[in-house]
FILUMRO-376119 format. One record per residue: x, z negated, y of N, C-alpha, C, O in turn. Coordinates in steps of 0.02 Angstrom, whole numbers, plus 50000, padded with zeros to 5 digits. Atoms other than C-alpha are relative to their C-alpha. Example, Ala and Ser with C-alpha at 12.3 -4.5 7.8 and 13.67 -1.06 7.14 Angstrom:
! residues 2
500455000049941506154961049775500455000050060500974996750059;499585000349941506844964349947499614996350055499864995550110;
//
This chain:
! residues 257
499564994249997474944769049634500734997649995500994993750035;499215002050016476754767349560500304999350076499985001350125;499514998349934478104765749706500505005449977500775005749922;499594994450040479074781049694500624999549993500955003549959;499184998650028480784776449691500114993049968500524988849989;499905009149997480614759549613500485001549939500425006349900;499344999850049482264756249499500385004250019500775005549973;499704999649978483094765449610500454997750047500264992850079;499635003149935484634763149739500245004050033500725007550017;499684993849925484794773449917500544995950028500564989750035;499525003449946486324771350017499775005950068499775012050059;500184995849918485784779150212500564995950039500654989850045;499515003649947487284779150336499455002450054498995006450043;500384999549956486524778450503499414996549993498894998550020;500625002350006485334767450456499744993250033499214990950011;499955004549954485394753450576499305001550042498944996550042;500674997749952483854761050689499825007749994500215011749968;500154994149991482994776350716499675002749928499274999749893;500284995850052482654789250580500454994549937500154991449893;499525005650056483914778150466499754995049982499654993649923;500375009149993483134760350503499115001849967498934998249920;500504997650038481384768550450499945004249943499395005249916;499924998250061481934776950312500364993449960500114992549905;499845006350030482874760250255499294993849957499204991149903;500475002950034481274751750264499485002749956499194999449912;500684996650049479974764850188500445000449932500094998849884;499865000750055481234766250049499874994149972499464994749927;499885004950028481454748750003498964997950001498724993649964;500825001550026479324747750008499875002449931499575001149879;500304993150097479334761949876500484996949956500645000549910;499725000350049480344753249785500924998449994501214994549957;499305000250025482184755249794500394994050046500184991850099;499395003749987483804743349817500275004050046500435009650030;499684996249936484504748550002500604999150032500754993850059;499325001349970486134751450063500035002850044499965008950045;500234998149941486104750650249500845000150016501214995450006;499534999349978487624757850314499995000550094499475001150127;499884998949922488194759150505500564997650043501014994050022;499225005349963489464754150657499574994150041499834989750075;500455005549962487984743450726499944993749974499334993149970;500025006350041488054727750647499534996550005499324994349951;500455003749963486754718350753499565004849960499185001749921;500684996850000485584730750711499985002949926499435005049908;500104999350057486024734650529499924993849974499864994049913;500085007650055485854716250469499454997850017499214993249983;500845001249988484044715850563499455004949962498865004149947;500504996850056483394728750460500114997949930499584998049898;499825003850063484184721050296499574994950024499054995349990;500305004350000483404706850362498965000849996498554996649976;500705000149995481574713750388499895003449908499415001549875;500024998750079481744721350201499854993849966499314992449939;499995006750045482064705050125499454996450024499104992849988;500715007649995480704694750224499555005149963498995002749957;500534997950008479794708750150499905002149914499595006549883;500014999450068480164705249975500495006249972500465008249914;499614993050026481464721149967500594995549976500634989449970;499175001350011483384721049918500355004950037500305011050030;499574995849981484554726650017500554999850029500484993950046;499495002450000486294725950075500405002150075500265007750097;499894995649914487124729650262500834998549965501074994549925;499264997150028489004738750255500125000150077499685002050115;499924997349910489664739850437500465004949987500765005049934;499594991750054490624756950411499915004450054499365005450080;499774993749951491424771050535500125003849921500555003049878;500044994050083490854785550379500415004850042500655008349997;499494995549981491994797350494500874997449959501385000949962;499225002650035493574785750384499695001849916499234999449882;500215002750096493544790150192500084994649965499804993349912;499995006850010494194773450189499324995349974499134992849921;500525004349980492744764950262499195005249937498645002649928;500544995750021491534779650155500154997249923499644995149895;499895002750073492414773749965499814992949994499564990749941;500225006649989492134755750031499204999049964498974996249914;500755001549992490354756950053499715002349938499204999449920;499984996850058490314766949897499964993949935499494992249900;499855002850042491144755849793499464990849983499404987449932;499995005649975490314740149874498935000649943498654997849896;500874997650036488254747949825499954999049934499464996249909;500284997850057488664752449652500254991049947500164988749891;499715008250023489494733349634499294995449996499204991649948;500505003249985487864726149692499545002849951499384999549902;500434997650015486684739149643499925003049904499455003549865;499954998350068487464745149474499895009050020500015011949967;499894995249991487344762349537499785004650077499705001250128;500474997449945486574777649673499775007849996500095013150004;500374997050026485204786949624499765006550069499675012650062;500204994849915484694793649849500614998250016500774992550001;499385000149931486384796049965499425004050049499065008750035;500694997149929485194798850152500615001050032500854995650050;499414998649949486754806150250499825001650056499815007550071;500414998949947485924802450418500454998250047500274999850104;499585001849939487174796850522500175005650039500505010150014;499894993549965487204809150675500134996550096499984991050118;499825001849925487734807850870500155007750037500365012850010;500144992249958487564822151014500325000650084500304996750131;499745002249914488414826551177499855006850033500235011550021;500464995249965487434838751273500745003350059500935000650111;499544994449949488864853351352499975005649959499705006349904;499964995150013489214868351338500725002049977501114998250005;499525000050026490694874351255500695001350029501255001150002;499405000549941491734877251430499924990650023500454987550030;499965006949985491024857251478500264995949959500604991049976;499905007450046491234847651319500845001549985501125006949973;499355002250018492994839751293500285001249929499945001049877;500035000250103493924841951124500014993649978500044992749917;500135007250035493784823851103499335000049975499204999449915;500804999850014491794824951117499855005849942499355004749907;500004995650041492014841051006500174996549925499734995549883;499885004050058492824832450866499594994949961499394994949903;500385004150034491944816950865499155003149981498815000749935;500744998350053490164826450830500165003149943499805002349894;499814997050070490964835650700500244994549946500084992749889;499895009650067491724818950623499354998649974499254999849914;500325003350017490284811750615499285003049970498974999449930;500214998150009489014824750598500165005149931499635006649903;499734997050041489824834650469500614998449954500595000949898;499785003250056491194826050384500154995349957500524994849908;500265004650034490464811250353499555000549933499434996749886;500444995950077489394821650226500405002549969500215004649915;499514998150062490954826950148500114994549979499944993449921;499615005650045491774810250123499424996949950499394996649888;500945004050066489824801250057500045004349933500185001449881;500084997250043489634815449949500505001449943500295002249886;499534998850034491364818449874500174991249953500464990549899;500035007450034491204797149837499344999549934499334997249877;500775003250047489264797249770499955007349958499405006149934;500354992850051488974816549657500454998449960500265001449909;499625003250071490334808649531499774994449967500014992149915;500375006450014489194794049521499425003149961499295001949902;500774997849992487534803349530500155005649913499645008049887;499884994550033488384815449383500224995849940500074998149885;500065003650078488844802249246499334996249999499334991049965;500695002750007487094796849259499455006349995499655011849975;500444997250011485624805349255499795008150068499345012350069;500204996449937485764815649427499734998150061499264994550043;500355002449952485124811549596499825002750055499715008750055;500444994749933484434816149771500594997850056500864992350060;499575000149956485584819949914499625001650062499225006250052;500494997149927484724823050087500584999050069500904993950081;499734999649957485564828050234499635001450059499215005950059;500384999249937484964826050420500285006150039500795005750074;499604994049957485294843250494499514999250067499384993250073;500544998449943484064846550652499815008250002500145012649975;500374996249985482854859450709500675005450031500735011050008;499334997149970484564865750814500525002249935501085004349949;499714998150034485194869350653500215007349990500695011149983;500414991550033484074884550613499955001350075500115007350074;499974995249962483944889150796500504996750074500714990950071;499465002149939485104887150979499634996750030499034997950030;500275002849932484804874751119500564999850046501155000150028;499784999749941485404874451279500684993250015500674987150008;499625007849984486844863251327500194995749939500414989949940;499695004750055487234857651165500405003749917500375001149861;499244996550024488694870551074500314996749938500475000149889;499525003650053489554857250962499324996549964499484994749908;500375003850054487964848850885499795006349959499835006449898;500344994550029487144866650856500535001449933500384999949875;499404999650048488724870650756500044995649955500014997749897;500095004950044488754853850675499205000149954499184998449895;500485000350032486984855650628499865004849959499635003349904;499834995950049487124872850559500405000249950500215002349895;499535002350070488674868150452499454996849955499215000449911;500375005450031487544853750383499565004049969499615002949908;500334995150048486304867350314500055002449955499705001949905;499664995450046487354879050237500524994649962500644996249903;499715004850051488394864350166499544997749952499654996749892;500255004550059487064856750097499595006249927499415004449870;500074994350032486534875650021500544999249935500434999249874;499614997950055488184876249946500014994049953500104994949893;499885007350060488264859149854499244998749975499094993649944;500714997850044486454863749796500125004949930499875005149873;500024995650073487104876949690500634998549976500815002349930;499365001850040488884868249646499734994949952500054994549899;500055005250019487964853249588499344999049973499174993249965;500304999850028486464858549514500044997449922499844992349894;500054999850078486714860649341500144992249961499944990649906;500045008850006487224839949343499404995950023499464989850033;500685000649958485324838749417499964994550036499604989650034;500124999949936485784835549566499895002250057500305006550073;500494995749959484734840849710500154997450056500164991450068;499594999749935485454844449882499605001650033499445007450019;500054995549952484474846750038500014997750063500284992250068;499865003749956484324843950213499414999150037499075004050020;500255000049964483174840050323499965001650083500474999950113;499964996349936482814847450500499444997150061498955000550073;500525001749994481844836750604500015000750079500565000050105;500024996549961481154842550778500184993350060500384988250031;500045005749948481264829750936499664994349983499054994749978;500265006650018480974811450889500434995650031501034995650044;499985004949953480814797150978500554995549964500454992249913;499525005350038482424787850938500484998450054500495002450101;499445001049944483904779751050500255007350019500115010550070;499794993849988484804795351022499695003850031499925005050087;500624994849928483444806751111500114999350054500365003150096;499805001949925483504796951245500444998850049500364998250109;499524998349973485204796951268500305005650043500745005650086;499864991449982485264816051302499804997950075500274997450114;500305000949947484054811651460500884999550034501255003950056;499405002549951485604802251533500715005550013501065007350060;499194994050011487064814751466499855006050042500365008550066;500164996349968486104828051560499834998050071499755002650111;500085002849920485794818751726499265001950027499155004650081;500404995149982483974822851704499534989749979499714985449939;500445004450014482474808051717499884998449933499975003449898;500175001250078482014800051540499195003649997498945007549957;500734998549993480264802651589499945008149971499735010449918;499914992149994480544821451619500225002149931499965005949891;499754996850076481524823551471499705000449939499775004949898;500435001750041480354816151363499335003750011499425008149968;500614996149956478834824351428500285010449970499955014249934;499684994150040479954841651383499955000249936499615004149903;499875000650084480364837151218499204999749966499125001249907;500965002450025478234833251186499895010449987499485012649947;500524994950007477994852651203500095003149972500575006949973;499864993150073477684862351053499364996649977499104991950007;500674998850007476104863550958499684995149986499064995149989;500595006250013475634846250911500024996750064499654991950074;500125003949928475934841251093500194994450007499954990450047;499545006349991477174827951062500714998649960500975002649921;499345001050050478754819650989499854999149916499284997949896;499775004250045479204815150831499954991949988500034988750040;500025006450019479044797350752500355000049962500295004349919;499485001050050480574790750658499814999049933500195000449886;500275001450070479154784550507499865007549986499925008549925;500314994449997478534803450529500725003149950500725004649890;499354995350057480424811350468500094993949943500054996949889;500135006250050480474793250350499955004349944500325005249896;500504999550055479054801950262500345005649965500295006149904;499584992650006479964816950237500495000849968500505005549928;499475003850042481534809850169499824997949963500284998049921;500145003650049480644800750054499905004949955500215004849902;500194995250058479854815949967500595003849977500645005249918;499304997950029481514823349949500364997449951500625000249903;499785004450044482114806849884499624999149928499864997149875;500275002050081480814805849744499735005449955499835011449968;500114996450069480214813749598499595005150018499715010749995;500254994949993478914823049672500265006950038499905011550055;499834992349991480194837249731500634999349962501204998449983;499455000250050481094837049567500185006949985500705007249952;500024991649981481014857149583500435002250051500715007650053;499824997849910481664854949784500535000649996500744995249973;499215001049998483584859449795500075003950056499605007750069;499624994649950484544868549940499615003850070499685008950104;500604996749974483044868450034500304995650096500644990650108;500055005649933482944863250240499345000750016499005005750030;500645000949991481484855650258499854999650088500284996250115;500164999349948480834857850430499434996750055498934999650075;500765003749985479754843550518500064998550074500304993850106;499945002849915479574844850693499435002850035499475005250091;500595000349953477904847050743499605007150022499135008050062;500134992349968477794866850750500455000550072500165001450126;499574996149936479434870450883500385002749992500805004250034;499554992650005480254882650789499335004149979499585009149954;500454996850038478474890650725500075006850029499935011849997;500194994149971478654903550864500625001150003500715003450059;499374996949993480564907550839500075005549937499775005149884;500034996050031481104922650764500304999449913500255004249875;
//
């Protein structure tokens, strides 16, 4: 069975661990040249590293994508190596559990930096790329909190809804250059980030985790689980898919209105 993105090249910010670090590696199995972006360094040059023992290619950028600086960099740096970029995975995301009288405007800002206009600067660098070529796949990490409210968390919900309807509108600006915009929405998964919330809320990990399990498959998320998910976005078989939010979280919006 072909690899589906083979002769391709993804750049994923956020891709140091988590949903990023497993989409880094399931890409570079299927095939493509990987550009691992992040502010983690330690932990983006260990997944470059498990690529390559694993016969992949791929390249680590250390990169604050909240600077357009640091976003043309990484840009410029892929298509030097790679010769071009066929997937942008705009996964880079961070969360601070208040409510919109608790959270600070510092904590306000930075999820919006990073959650939302880090997908402007990536995108306004890579759909001029993706558009003297042949077209390409854009995927954006929105969350399940996109499409509906949670409790205690005001500035991501907002950030994650932007991220929807952004990636809506640059579905139908950037079509007709066939390129295909969408986002993904993925429900509670087991990643640092998750478990961070535990702490930001002053609530047991155990407990928190154990919460997050309940909805109809009776558990979390797996970071290879949304991977898989991203990938089909990324490849050919949803050459039809544009403007779409794909929704993988286990059945825990199934019962929202």
């Amino acid at each position: 069975m072909a690899a589906q993105l083979e002769g391709k090249t993804a750049l994923i910010t956020g891709g140091a661990g988590g949903i990023g670090g497993a989409a880094a590696v399931l890409f570079a199995r299927e095939g493509a040249a990987v550009s691992v972006v992040d502010v983690n360094r330690e932990a983006g040059e260990a997944v470059v590293r498990e690529i390559s023992s694993a016969g992949g290619h791929a390249i680590f950028e250390c990169a604050d994508v909240t600077r357009a600086a640091d976003c043309r960099r990484v840009v410029e740096r892929t298509v030097k190596d790679f010769g071009g970029i066929h997937v942008l995975f705009n996964n880079a995301g961070i969360i601070r559990r208040a409510s919109v009288v608790e959270i600070s405007e510092e904590d306000w800002d930075a999820v919006m930096a990073v959650n939302v206009k880090s997908i402007f600067f990536m995108c306004r660098e890579v759909i001029p790329i993706m558009a003297k070529g042949r077209g390409g796949s854009i995927i954006n990490t929105a969350s399940g909190w996109g499409l509906a409210g949670g409790a205690r968390a005001a500035a991501y919900c907002a950030s994650k809804g932007a991220v929807v309807l952004m990636t809506k509108a640059m579905a139908i600006d950037h079509g007709c250059r066939n390129i295909r915009v969408n986002s993904i929405c993925p429900g509670d998964t087991d990643t640092p980030m998750l478990r961070s919330e535990a702490r930001q809320l002053g609530e047991t990990e155990g407990r928190f985790l154990s919460e997050a399990a309940k909805r109809p498959l009776g558990r979390m998320g797996r970071p290879e689980e949304i991977a898989r998910a991203a990938l089909y976005l990324a490849s050919d078989a949803a050459s039809f898919v544009t403007g779409t939010a794909l929704v993988v979280d286990g059945g825990g919006l199934a019962g929202s209105g």
